[in-house]
C-alpha positions in Angstrom: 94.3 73.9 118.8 93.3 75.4 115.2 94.5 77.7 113.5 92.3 81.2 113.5 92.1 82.7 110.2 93.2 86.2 109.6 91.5 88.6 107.5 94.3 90.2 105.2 95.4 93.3 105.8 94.2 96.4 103.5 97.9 96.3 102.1 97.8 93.0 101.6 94.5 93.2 99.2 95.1 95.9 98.0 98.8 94.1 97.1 96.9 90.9 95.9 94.6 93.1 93.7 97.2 95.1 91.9 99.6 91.8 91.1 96.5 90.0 89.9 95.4 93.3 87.4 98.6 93.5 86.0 98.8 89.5 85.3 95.5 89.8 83.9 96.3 92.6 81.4 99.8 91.6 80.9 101.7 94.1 82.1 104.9 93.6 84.7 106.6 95.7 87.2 109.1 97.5 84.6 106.5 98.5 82.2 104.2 99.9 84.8 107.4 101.9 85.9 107.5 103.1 82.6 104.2 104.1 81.5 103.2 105.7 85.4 106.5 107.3 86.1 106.7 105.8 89.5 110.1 103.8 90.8 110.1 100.1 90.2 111.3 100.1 93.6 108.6 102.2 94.7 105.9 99.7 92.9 108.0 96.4 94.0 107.1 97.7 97.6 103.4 98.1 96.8 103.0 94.8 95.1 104.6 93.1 98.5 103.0 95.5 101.0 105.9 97.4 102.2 103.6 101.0 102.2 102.2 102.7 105.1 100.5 105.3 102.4 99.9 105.5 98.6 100.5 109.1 97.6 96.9 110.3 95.7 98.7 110.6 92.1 101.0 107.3 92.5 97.2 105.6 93.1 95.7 107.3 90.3 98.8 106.2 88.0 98.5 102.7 89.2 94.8 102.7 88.5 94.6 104.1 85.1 98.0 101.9 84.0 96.7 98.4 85.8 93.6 98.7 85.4 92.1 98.8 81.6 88.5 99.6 82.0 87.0 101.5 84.6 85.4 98.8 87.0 89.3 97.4 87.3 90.2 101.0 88.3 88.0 101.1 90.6 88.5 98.1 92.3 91.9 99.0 93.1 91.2 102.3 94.4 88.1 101.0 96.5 91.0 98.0 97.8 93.3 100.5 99.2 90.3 103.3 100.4 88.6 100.1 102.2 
């Protein structure tokens, strides 16, 4: 029997997405703590897809801290929106 392939799940994108934004602009879990504000433990659980919801600001934060020009922003907002 194969296997079937799963789509991943919106949290799971949008997980991939932020983890690969803040690799890209060299920024880890601490220092995004520090410049958005939000807990580490709070963005530990977003990067591994332990969320049901993403409060409006926390989204924002992440987005304007992980993302340095706009069309990275807006990636990750369209990657948890979608």
């Amino acid at each position: 029997m194969a296997k079937q392939r799963t789509k991943p799940s919106r949290t799971q994108f949008f997980a991939s997405l932020l983890a690969t934004l803040m690799e890209r602009n060299g920024i880890n879990q601490v220092q995004l703590a520090a410049v958005t504000g939000i807990a580490v433990s709070r963005i530990n659980n977003y990067l591994h897809g332990k969320y049901r919801t993403i409060r409006p600001d926390h989204l924002a934060l992440l987005a304007k801290a992980a993302g340095h020009n706009a069309t990275e922003r807006g990636e990750l907002v369209c990657a948890y929106v979608k």
